[in-house]
N, C-alpha and C positions, 0 to 999 in steps of 0.2 A: 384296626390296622396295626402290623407292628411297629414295631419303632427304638429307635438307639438313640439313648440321649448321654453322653460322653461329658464329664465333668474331670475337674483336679481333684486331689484326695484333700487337700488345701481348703477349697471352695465350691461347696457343697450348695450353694446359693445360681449359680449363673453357668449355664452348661459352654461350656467352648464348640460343642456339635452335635447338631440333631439330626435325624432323617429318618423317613418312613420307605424312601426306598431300598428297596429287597436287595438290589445289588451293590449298593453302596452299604449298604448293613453288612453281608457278607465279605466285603471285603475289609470293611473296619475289623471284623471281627476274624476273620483269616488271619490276617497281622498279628493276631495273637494266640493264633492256635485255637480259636475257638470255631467250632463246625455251625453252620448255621444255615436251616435251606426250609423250604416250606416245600411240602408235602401235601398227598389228599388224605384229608379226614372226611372222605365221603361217606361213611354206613351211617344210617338210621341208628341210633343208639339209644334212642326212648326219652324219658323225663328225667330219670335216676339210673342209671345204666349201673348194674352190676360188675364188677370187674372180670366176671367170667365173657359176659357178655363181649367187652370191650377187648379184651386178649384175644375172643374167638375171632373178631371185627377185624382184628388187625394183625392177625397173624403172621401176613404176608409183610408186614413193615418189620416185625421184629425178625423175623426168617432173615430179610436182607441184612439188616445191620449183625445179627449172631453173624449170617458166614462172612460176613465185611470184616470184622471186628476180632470176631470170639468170644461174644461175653456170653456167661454162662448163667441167667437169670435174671426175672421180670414182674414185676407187677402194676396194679393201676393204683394211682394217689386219685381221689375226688373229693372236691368239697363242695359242700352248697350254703349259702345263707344259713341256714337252719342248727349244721352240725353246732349241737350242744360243745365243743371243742374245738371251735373256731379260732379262738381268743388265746387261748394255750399253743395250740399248731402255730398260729401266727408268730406267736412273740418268738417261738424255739428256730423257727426260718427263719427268722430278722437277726438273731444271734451272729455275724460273721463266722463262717468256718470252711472248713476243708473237708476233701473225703482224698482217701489214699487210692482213689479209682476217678475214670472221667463219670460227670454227672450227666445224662444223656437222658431229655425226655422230649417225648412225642405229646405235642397239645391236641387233643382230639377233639374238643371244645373246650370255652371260655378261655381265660385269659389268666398269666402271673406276670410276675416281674422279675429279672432275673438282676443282681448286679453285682458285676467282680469288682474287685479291686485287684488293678494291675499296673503295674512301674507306676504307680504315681498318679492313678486314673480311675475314677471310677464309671462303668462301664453300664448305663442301665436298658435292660432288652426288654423291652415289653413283648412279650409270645404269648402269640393267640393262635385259635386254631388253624390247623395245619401246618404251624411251626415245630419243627426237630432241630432242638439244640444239643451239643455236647461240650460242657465244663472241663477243661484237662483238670486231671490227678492234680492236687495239692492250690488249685487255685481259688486265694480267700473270695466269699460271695457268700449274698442272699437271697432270701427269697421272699418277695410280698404275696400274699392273695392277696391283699383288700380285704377291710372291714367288712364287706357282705361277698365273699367269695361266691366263685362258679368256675368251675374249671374243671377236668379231668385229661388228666396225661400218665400215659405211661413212661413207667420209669423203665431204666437197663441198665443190669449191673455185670459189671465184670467177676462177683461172687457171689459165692450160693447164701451170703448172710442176709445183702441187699445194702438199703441205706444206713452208712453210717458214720457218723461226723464228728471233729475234730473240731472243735469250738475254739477260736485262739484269745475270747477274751476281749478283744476291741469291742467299744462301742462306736465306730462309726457307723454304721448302717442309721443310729439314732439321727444323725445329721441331713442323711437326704432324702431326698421327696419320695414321699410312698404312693402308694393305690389307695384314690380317695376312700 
C-alpha cells in the first residue's frame, strides 16, 4: 500500500504525519508541487520483464504524459534481489541529489521509496505498483530499493541524455528510516 510518512529535516526519529490514504497523499504532496496519482499497471509482464517488453506494455502511459508534458525520452530501471549490483545502485540512490529536469516514474511492479527534502521536511512516499510520481526540477531526494529489491518502473525524461544527478553532498538520507 502506498504511503507518506512526513518528518522535520531536524528529527529523523518521529514522523509528525502518516497516511496510506491516496487522497490525502496527494494533496500533501500537491502542496509542494509534487504530482502523485495511481495509475493501472495492469499487463502480464512475466518473472523478469525485459524493458522492451514493458515500454511496449505501456506505451499508452507514456504517449499521455509526452503530449501532457513534452518530455522527449524513456526507459525502464528494474531491479531484483539477484542483481550482482544491488549494493552499488543502492548506496548512489541514497546519495541526496537533484536533477536539473522533473523526476517522473511510473511503478509498474514492486515497490521504492522516494524521499525529498523540502522547506525543512523530509517527505517519504513509499510507491508501489501503479504509482506515477513526478519530482520537480532541482528538488534534493532519494531513493531506497531495499536490501532485496523488486521493482520495475519506468523512468521520463525531459532529454534525450536521461538520468542525471547532481549529488549535493549531504548526508542526511544516512539519518532516516530505510526499506528493510
Amino acid at each position: 500500500m502506498s504511503a507518506l510518512t512526513i518528518f522535520t529535516d531536524s528529527e529523523a526519529k518521529t514522523p509528525i504525519w502518516q497516511s496510506t490514504d491516496e487522497e490525502a497523499i496527494r494533496q500533501k504532496l500537491s502542496g509542494k508541487n509534487v504530482r502523485f496519482e495511481r495509475w493501472q499497471a495492469d499487463r502480464d509482464l512475466g518473472v523478469d520483464p525485459q524493458p522492451e517488453t514493458v515500454i511496449n506494455a505501456y506505451q499508452h502511459a507514456i504517449d499521455r504524459l509526452v503530449a501532457e508534458k513534452g518530455y522527449q525520452s524513456w526507459d525502464v530501471i528494474s531491479m531484483r534481489a539477484d542483481n550482482p549490483q544491488k549494493e552499488t545502485l543502492r548506496e548512489k540512490f541514497l546519495s541526496e541529489h537533484t536533477h536539473g529536469e522533473d523526476e517522473v516514474r511510473f511503478f509498474v511492479e514492486g515497490a521504492g521509496l522516494f524521499c525529498l527534502h523540502l522547506d525543512g521536511h523530509i517527505y517519504q512516499i513509499l510507491c508501489e505498483k501503479n504509482d506515477l510520481i513526478s519530482v520537480p526540477a532541482g528538488t534534493p531526494h532519494w531513493f531506497d530499493m531495499g536490501s532485496s529489491p523488486h521493482f520495475t518502473a519506468i523512468r521520463i525524461f525531459d532529454n534525450q541524455e536521461g538520468w542525471i544527478a547532481n549529488f549535493t553532498g549531504d548526508r542526511i538520507a544516512d539519518a532516516y528510516p530505510r526499506l528493510p
